[in-house]
C-alpha positions in Angstrom: -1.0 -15.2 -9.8 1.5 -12.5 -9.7 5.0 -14.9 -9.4 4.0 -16.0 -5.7 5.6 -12.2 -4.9 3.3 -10.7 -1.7 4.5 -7.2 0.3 2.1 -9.1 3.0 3.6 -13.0 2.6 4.6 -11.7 6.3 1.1 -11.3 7.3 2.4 -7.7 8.7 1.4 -4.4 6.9 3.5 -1.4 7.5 1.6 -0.3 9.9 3.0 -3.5 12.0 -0.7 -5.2 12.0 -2.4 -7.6 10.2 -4.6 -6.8 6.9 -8.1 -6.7 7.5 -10.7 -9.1 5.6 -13.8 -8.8 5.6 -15.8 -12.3 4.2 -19.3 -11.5 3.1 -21.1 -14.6 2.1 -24.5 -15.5 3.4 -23.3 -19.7 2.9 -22.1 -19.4 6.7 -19.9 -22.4 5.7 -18.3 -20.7 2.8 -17.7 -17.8 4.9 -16.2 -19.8 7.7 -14.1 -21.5 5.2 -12.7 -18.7 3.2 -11.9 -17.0 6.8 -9.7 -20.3 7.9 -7.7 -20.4 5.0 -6.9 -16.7 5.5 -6.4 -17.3 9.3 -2.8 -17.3 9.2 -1.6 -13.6 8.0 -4.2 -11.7 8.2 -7.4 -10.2 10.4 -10.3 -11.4 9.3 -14.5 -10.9 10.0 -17.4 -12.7 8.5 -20.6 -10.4 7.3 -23.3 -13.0 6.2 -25.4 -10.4 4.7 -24.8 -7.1 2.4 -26.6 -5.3 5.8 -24.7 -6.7 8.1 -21.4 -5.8 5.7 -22.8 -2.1 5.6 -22.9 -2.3 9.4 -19.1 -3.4 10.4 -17.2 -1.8 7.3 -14.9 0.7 8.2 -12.2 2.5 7.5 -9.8 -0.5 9.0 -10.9 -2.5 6.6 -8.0 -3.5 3.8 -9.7 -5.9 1.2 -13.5 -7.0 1.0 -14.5 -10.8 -0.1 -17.8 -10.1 -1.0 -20.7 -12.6 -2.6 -22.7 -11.0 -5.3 -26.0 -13.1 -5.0 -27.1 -12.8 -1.9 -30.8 -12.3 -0.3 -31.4 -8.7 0.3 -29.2 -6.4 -0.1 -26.9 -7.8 -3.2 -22.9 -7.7 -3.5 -23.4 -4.7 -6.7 -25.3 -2.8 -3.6 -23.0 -3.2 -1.3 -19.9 -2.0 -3.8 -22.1 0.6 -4.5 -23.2 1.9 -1.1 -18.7 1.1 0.1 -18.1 3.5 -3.0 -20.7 6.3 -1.9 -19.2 6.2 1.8 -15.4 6.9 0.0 -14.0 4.2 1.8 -10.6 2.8 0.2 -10.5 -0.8 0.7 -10.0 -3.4 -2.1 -13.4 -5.0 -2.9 -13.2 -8.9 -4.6 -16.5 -9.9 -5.8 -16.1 -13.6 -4.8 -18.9 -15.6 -6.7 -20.5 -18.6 -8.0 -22.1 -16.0 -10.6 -20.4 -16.1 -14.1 -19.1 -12.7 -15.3 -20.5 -10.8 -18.0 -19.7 -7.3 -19.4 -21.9 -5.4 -16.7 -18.9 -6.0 -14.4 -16.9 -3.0 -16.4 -18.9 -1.0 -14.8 -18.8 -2.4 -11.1 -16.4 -0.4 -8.6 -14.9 -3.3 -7.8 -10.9 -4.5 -7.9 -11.0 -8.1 -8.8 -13.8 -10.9 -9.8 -13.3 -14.6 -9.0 -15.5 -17.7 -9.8 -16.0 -19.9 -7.0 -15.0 -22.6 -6.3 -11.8 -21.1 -5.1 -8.6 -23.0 -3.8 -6.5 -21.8 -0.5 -3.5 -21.0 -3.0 -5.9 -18.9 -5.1 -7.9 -17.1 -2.1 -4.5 -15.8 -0.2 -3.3 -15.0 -4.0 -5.9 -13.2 -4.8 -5.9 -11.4 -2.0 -2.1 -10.5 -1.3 -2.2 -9.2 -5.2 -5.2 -6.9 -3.8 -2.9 -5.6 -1.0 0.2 -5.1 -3.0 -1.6 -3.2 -6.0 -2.7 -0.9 -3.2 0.9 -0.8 -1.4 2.1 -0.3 -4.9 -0.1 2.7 -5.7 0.1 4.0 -2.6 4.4 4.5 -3.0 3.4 6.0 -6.7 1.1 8.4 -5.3 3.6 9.7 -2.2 6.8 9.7 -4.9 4.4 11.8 -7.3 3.7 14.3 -4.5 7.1 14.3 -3.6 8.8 14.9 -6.7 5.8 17.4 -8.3 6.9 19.6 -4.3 11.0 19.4 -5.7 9.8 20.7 -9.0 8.2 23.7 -7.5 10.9 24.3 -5.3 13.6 24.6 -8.1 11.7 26.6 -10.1 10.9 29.0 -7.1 14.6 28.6 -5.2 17.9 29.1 -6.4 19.9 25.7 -7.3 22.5 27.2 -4.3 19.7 27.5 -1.7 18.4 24.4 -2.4 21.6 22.4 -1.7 22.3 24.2 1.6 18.8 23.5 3.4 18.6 20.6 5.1 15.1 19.8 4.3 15.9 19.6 0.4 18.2 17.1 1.2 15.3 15.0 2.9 13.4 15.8 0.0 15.9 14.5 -2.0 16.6 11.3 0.2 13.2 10.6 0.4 12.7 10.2 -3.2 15.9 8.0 -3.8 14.2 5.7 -1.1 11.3 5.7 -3.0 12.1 5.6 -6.0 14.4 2.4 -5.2 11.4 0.8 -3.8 8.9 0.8 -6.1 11.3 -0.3 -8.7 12.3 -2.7 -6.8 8.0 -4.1 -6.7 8.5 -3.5 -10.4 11.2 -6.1 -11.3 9.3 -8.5 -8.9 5.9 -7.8 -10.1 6.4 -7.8 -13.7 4.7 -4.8 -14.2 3.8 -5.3 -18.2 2.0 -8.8 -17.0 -0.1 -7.0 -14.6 -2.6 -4.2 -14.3 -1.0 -2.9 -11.1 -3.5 0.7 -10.7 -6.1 -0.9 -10.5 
């Protein structure tokens, strides 16, 4: 999917734990399948109804597998109802249902057709995790470098150089900035939509 590159082919985030899956699939086989396949690198939970979803979702929760047919509450209403609550986790609709233009308007961060391989599920999945890694880094550099651009327009170039903490500032933003070019030239950046 994305050249076989993962920041999680380690299984390990950075904050040193797995990533959390939640599998939402009322097929209790399907469920079970998907969270086998995904046994080895990552956390995972099975919901086998949009209710029981609503129940367990949390804030600890990296990347949702959710059906979108499913009795009762659907997988739109559970997007929906994850989206209200402003939780930031990466939501896959995962489905047997063919898509169709309503989905560009679905708060959702990827759409796959089942039947799904084990290649394609931990794919999917790690590109999920990345994209949000990868964001993430953008965000803190933007932050970062929009705080040294008020500093240099507030400070005098010679006070700046002679506090320690602009030099952190400074630092900080090398080291970022080498990272996320470095998930750039892996990535291929053109090929993918990486804010998503």
């Amino acid at each position: 999917m994305f050249n076989g590159y993962s920041l999680y082919s380690s299984g390990v985030n950075d904050s040193g734990d797995l990533p959390s899956v939640l599998i939402v699939d009322d097929e209790e086989r399907v469920a079970e399948t998907y969270a086998l396949r995904l046994r080895d690198g990552y956390e995972t939970e099975i919901a086998r109804s949009g209710e029981e979803a609503l129940q367990v979702i949390d804030e600890d929760v990296d990347v949702i597998l959710l059906d979108r047919r499913m009795p009762g509450t659907t997988g739109d209403e559970v997007v929906e109802a994850i989206r209200n609550r402003g939780l930031d986790c990466r939501i896959i609709m995962l489905t047997a249902v063919d898509p169709d233009f309503d989905i560009t308007e679905m708060a959702i961060d990827d759409y796959v057709v089942k039947p799904v391989t084990k290649e394609t599920l931990k794919q999917v999945v790690d590109r999920a995790l990345t994209i949000s890694t990868y964001n993430e880094q953008i965000q803190e550099l933007n932050a970062l470098k929009l705080k040294r651009n008020v500093l240099e327009v507030e400070l005098e170039a010679a006070e700046l150089e002679a506090t320690d903490r602009y030099q952190r500032l400074e630092a900080e933003i090398d080291r970022l900035e080498s990272e996320v070019e470095s998930m750039e030239e892996t990535l291929d950046v053109e090929q993918y939509d990486l804010f998503l």
